[in-house]
C-alpha positions in Angstrom: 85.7 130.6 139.3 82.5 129.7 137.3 82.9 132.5 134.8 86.4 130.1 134.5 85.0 126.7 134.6 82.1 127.5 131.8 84.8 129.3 129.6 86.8 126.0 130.1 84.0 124.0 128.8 83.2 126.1 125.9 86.6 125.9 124.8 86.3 122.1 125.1 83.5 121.6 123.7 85.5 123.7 120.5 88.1 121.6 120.3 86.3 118.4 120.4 84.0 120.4 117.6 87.4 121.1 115.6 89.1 117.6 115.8 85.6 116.0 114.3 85.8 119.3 111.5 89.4 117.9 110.6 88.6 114.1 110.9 85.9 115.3 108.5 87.9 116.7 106.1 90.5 114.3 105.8 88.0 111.5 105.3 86.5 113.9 102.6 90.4 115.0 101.3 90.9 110.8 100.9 87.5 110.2 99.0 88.2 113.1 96.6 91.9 111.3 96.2 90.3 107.9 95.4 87.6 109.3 93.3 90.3 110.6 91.0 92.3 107.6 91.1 89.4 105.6 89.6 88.5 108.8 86.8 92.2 108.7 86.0 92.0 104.8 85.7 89.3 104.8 83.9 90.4 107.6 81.2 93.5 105.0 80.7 91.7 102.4 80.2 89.7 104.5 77.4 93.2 105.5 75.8 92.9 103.3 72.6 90.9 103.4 69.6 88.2 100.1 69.2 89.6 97.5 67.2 88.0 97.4 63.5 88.6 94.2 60.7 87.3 96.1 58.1 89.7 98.7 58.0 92.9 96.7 59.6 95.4 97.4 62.0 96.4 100.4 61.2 93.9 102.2 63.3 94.6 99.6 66.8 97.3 102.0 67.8 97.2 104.3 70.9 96.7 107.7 69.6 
């Protein structure tokens, strides 16, 4: 029975191990997610040429 009772704690002691490994990861999975978010945000937010009055309007547009 104690062969049993330390197998049963090694195997709890993995599944406590795994839940934190995918509490982990999702935490990591959402960061990655947000970090995009603000690069793609930030990529829009570059999407337009700077505004010149020496040459005109012609070159305001959104290529």
């Amino acid at each position: 029975m104690e062969v049993n009772a330390n197998t049963q704690i090694g195997i709890d002691v993995l599944k406590k191990a795994i839940d934190a490994n995918k509490t982990q990861v999702s935490n990591l999975l959402k960061m990655q997610q947000n970090a995009q978010d603000k690069l793609n945000t930030q990529i829009q937010k570059n999407d337009t040429v700077p505004k010149s009055n020496v040459i005109g309007s012609l070159f305001d547009k959104r290529v």
